[in-house]
py3Dmol code that shows the C-alpha trace and the ligand (Angstrom):
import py3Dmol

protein = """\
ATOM      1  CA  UNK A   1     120.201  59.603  84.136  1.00  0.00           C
ATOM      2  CA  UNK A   2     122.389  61.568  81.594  1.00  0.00           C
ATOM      3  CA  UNK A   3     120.518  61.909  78.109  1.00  0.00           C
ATOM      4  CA  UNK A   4     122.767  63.535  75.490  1.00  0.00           C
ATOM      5  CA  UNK A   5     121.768  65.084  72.343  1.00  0.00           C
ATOM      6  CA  UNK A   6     123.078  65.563  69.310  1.00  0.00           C
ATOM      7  CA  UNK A   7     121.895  68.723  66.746  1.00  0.00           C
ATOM      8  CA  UNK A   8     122.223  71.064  64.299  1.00  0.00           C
ATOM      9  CA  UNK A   9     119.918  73.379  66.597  1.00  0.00           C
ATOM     10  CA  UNK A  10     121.126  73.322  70.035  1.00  0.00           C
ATOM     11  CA  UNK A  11     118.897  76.102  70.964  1.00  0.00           C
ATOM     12  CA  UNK A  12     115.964  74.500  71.288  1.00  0.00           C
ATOM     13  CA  UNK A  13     116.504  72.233  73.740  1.00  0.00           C
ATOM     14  CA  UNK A  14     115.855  72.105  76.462  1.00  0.00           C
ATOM     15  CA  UNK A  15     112.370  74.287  75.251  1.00  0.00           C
ATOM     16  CA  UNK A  16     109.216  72.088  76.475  1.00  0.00           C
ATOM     17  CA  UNK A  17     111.412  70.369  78.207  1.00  0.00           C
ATOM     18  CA  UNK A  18     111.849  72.831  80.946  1.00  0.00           C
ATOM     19  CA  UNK A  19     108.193  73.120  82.472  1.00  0.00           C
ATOM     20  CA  UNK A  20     106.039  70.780  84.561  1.00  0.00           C
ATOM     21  CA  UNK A  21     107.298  67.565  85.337  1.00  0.00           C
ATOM     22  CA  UNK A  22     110.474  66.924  82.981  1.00  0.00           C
ATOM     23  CA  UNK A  23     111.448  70.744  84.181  1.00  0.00           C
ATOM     24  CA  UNK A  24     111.531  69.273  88.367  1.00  0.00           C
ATOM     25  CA  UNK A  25     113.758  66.588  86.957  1.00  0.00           C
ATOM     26  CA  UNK A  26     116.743  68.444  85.575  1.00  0.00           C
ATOM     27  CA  UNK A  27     116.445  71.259  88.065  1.00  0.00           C
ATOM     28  CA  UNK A  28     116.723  67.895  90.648  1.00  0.00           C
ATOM     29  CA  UNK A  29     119.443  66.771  89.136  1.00  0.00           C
ATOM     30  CA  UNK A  30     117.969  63.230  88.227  1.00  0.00           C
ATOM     31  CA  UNK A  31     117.954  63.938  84.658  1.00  0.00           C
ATOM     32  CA  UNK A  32     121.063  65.823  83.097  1.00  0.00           C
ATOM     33  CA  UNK A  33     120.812  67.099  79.581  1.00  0.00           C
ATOM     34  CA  UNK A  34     123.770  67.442  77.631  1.00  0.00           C
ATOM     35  CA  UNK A  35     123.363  69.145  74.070  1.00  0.00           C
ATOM     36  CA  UNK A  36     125.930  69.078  71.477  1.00  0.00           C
ATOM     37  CA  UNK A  37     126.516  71.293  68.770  1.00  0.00           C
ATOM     38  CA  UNK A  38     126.759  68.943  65.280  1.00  0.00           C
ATOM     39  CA  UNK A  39     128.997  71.895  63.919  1.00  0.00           C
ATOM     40  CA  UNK A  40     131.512  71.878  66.794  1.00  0.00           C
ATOM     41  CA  UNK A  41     132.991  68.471  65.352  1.00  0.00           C
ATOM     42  CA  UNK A  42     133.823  69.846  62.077  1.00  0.00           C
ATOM     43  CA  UNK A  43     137.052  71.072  60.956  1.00  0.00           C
ATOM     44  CA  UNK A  44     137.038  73.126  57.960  1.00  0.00           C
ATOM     45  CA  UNK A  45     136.779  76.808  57.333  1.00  0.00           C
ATOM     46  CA  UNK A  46     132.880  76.545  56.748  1.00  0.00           C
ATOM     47  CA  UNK A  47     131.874  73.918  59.424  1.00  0.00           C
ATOM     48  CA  UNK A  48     130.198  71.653  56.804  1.00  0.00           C
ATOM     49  CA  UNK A  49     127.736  69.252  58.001  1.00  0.00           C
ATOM     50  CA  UNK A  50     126.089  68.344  54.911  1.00  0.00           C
ATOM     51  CA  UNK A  51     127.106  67.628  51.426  1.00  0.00           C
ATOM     52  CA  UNK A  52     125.427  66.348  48.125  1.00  0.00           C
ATOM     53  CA  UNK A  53     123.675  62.714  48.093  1.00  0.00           C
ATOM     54  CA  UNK A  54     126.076  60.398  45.721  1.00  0.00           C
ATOM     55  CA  UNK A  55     124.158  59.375  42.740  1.00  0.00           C
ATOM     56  CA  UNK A  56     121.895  62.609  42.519  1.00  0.00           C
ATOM     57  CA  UNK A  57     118.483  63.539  44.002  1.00  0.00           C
ATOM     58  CA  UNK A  58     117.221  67.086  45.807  1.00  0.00           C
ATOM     59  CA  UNK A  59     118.744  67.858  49.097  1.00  0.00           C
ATOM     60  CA  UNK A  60     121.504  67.384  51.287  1.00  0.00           C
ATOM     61  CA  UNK A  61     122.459  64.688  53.581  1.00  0.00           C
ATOM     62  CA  UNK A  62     124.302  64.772  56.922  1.00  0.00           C
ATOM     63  CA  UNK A  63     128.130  63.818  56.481  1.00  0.00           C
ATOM     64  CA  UNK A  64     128.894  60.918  58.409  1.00  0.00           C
ATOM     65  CA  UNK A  65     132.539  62.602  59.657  1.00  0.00           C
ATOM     66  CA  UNK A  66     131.523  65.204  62.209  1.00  0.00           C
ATOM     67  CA  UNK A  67     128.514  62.696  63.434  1.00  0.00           C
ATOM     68  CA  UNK A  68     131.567  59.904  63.986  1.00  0.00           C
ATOM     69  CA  UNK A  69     133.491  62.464  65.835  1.00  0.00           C
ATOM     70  CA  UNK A  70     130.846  63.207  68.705  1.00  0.00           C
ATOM     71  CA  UNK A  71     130.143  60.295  69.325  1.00  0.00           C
ATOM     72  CA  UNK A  72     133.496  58.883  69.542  1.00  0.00           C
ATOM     73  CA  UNK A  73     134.108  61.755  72.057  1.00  0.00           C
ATOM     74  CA  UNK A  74     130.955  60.863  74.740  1.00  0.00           C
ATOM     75  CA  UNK A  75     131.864  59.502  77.994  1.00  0.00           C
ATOM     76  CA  UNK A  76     128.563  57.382  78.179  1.00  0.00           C
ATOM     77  CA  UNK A  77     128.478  53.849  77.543  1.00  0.00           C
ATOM     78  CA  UNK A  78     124.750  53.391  76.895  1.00  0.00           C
ATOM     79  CA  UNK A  79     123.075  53.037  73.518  1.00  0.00           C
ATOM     80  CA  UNK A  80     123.412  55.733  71.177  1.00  0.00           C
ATOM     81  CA  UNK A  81     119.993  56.265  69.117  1.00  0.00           C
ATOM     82  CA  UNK A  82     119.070  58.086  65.705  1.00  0.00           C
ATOM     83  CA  UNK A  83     115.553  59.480  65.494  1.00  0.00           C
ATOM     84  CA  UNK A  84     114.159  58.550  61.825  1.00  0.00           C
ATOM     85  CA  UNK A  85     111.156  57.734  60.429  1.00  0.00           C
ATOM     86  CA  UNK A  86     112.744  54.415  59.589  1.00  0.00           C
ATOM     87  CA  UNK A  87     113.387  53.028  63.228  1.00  0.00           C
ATOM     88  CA  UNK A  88     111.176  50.868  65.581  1.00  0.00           C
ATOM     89  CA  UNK A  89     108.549  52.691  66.289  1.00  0.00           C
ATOM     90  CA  UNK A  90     108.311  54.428  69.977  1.00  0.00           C
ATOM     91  CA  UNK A  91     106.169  52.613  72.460  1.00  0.00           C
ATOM     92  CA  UNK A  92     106.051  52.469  76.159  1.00  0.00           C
ATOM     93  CA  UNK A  93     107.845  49.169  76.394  1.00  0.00           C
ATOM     94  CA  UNK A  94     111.025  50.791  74.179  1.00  0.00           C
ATOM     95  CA  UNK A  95     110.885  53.417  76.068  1.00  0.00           C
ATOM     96  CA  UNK A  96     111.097  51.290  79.814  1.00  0.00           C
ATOM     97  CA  UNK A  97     113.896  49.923  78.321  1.00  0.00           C
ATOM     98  CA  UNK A  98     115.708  53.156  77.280  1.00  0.00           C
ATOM     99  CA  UNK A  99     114.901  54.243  81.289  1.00  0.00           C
ATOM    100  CA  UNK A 100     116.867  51.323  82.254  1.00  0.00           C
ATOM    101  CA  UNK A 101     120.096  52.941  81.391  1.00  0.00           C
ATOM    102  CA  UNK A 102     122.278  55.420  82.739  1.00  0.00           C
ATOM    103  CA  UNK A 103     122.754  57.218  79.576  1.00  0.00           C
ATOM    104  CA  UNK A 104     121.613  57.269  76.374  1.00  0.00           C
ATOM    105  CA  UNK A 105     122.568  59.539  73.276  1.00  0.00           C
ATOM    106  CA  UNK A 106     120.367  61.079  71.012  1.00  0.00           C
ATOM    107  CA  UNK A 107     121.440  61.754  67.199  1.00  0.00           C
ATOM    108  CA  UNK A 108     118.974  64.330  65.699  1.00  0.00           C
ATOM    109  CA  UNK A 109     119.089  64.300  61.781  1.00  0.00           C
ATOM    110  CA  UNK A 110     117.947  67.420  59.670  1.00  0.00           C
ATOM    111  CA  UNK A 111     117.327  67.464  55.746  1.00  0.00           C
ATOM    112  CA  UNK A 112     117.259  64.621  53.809  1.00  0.00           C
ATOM    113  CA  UNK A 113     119.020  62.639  56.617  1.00  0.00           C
ATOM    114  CA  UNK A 114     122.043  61.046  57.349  1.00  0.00           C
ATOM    115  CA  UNK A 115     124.641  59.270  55.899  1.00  0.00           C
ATOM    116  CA  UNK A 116     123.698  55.579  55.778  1.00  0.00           C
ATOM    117  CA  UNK A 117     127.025  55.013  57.583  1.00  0.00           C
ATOM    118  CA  UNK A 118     125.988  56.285  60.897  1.00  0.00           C
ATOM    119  CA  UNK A 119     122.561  53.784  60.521  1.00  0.00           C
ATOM    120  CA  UNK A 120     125.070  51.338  59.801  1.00  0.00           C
ATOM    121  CA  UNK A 121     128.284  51.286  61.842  1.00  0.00           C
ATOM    122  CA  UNK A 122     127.609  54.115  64.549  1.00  0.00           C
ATOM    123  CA  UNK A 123     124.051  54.024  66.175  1.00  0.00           C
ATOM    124  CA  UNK A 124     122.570  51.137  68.446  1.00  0.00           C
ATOM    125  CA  UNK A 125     118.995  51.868  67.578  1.00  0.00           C
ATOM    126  CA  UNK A 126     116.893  53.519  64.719  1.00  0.00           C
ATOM    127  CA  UNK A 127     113.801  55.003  66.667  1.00  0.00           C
ATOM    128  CA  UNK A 128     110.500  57.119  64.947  1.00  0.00           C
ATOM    129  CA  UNK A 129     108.246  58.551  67.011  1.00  0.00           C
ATOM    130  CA  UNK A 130     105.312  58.122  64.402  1.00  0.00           C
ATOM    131  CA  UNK A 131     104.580  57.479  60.395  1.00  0.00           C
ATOM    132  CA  UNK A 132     104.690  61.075  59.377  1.00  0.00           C
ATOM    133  CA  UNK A 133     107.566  63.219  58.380  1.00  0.00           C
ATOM    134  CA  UNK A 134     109.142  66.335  60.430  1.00  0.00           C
ATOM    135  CA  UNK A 135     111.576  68.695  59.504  1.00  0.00           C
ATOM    136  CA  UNK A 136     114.265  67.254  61.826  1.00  0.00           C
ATOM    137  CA  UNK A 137     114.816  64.679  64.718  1.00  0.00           C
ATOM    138  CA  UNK A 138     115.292  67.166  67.783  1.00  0.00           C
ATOM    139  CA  UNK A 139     111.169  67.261  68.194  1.00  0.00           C
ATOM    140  CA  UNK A 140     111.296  63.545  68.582  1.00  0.00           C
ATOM    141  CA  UNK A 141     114.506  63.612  70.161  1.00  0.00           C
ATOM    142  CA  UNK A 142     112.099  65.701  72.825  1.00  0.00           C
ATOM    143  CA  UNK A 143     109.093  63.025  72.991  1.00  0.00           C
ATOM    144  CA  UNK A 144     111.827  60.394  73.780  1.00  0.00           C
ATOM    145  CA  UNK A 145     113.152  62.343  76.769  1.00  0.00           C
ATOM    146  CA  UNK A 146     110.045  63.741  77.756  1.00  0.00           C
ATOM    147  CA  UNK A 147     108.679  60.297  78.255  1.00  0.00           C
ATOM    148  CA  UNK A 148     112.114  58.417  79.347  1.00  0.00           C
ATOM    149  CA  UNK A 149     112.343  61.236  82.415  1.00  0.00           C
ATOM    150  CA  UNK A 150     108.655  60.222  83.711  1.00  0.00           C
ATOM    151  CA  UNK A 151     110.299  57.225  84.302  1.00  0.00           C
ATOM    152  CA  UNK A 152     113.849  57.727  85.870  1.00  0.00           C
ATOM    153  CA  UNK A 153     112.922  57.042  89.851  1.00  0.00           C
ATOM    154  CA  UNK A 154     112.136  60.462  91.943  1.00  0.00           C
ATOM    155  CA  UNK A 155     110.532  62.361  88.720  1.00  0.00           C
ATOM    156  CA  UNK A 156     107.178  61.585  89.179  1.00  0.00           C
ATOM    157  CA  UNK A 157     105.730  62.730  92.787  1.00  0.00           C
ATOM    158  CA  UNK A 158     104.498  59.525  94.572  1.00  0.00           C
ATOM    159  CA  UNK A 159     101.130  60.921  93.694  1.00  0.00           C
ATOM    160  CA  UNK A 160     101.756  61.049  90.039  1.00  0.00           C
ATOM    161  CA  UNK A 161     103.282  57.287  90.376  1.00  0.00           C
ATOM    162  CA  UNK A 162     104.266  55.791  86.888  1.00  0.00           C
ATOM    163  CA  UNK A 163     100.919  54.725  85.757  1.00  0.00           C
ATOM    164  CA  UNK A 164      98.180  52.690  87.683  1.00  0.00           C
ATOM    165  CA  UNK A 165      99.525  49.805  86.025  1.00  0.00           C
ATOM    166  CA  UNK A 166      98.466  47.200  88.072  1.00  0.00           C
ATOM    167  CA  UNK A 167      95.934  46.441  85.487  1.00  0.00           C
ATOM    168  CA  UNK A 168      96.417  46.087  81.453  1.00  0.00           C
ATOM    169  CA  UNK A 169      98.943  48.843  80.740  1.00  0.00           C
ATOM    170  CA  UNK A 170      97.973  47.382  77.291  1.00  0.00           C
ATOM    171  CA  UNK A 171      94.657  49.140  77.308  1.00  0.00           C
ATOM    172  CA  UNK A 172      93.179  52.991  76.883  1.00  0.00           C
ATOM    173  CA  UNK A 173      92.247  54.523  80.120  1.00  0.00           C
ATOM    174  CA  UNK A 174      89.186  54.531  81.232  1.00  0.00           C
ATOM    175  CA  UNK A 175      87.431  57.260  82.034  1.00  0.00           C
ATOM    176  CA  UNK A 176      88.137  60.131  84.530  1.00  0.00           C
ATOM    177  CA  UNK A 177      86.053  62.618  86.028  1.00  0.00           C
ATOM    178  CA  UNK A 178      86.055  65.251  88.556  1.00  0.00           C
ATOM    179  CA  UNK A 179      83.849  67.546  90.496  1.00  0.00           C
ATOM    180  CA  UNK A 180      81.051  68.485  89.967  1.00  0.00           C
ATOM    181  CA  UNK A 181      78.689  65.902  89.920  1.00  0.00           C
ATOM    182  CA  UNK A 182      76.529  67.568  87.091  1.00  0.00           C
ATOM    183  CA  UNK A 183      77.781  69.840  85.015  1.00  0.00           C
ATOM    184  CA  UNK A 184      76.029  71.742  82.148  1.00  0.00           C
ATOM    185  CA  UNK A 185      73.213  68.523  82.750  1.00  0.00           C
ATOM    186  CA  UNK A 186      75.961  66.275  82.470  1.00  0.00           C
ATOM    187  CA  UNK A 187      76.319  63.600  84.967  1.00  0.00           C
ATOM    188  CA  UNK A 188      79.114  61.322  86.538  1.00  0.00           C
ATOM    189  CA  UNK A 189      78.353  58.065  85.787  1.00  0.00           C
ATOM    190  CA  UNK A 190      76.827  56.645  89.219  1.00  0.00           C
ATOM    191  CA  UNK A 191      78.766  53.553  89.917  1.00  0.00           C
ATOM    192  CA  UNK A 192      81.653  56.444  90.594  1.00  0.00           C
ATOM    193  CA  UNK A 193      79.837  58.163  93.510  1.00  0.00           C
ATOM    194  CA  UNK A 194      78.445  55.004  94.992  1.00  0.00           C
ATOM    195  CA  UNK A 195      81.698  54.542  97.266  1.00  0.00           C
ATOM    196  CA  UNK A 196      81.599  50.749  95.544  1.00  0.00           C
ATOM    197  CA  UNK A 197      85.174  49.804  95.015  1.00  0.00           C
ATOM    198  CA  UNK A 198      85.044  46.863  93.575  1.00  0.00           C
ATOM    199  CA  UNK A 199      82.027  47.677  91.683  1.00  0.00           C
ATOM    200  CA  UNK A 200      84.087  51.167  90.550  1.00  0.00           C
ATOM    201  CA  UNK A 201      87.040  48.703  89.294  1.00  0.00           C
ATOM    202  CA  UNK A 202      84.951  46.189  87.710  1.00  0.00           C
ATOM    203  CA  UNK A 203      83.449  49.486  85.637  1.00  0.00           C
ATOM    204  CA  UNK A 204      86.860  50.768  84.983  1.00  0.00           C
ATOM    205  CA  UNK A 205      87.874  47.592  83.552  1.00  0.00           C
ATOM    206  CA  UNK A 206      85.105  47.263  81.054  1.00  0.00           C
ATOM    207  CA  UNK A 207      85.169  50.863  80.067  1.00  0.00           C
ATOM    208  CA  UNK A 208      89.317  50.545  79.275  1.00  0.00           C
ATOM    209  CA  UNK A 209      88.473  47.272  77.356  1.00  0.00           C
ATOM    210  CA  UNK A 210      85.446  48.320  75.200  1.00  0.00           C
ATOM    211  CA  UNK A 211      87.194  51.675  74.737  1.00  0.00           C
ATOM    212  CA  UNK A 212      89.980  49.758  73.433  1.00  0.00           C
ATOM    213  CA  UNK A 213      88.271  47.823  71.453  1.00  0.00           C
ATOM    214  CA  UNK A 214      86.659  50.711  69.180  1.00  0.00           C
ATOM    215  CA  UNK A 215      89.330  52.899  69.050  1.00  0.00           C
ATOM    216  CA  UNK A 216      92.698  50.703  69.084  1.00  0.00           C
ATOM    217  CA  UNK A 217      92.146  47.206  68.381  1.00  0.00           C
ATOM    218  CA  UNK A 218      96.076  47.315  66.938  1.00  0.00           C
ATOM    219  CA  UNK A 219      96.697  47.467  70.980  1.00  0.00           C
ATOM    220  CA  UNK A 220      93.969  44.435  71.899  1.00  0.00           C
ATOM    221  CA  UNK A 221      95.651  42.384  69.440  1.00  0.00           C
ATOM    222  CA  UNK A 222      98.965  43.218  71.593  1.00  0.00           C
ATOM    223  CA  UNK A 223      97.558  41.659  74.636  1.00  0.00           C
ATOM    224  CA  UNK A 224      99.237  38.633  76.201  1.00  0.00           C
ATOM    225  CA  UNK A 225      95.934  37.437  77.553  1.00  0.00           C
TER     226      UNK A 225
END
"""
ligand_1 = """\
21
4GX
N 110.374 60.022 64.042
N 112.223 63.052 61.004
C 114.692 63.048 61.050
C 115.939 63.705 59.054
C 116.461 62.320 58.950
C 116.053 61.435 57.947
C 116.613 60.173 57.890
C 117.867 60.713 59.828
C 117.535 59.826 58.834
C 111.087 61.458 62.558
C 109.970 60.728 63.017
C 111.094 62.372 61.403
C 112.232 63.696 59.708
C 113.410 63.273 61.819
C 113.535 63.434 58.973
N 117.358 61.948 59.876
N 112.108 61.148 63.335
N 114.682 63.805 59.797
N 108.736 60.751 62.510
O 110.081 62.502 60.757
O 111.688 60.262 64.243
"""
view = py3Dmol.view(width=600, height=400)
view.addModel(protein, "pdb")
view.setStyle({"model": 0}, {"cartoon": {"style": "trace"}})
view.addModel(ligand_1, "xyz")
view.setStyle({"model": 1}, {"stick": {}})
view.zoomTo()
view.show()
């Protein structure tokens, strides 16, 4: 998959990005990051990006010229995505879908934001990552890649297999715990070192659901069934 980016701050990328599990994938080659300098589609003497909001107001807003330019100049033909806090908000089924293609390209907005013309007449999608406000779209530009990559085929060791999502994706995990049995007087729950597998599902099952239940019931009220 080739996942293109957009910014004012080319530098930071690929950052995070580079460790652990989204690090094996572009030094595979199954994920290719491509970042583009904002500036380097301007024309004038002072490689403006930004200009004055019509009608007044603090703070400057991306011009839509330079933004038009880069993105008329990608070779990719899949969907081209700004990162605001207006867009759909980021879940695992948006992101499944932006796995599905074999590019995508990444707009990352700074200041006040971006002309409304790019929302308008440029981009495919508006995605946020969350209702708070950052300083500037390449950090969610990051939690988009981060978790399209898990999902592009070969990233994930079989061991680390996308999710055991054979049942309700749609719930909090359950529980997980390792050796030892006791620690600091604190026991594994039982069922876990009984050897009981379909007693240790069962548990698993009622722990995701009542977990769910207390601490998300936005998700519960999600579920198909
Ligand atoms: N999830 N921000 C973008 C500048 C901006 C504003 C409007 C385009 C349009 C954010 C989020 C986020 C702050 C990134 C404002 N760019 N992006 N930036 N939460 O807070 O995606």
């Amino acid at each position: 998959m080739i996942i293109e980016v957009l910014t004012l701050f080319p530098e930071l990328f690929p950052g995070p990005l580079s460790a652990g599990v989204t690090g094996r994938g572009l030094t595979a080659g199954l994920v290719t990051l491509r970042v583009h300098n904002l500036r380097d589609y301007t024309h004038d003497r002072h490689r403006q990006v930004d200009d004055v909001p019509y009608g007044g107001g603090a703070g400057m807003v991306l011009k839509p010229e330079p933004i038009f330019e880069a993105v008329r100049a990608r070779s990719g033909t899949g969907p081209v995505i700004l990162l605001t806090p207006q867009g759909e908000l980021l879940r695992q089924e948006l992101v499944r879908e932006l796995a599905a293609h074999d590019d995508i390209y990444l707009i990352c907005g700074r200041y006040e934001g971006v002309d409304e013309r790019v929302a308008g007449h440029l981009v495919d999608r508006e995605i946020s990552i969350g209702d708070y406000i950052l300083t500037g779209g390449e950090l969610p530009a990051m939690v988009v890649i981060d978790a399209v990559s898990r999902l592009v085929s070969g990233v994930l060791g079989s061991e680390e297999s996308p999710k055991d999502e054979s049942f309700d994706e749609q719930l909090l995990e359950y529980p997980h715990y390792t050796r030892p049995a006791v620690f600091e007087g604190y026991a594994v729950p039982e069922v876990l070192l009984s050897g009981h597998h379909a007693e240790i599902e069962r548990w698993r099952r009622s722990q995701a659901a009542e977990r769910t239940r207390r601490r998300r019931p936005d998700l519960m009220d999600r579920q198909p069934g």
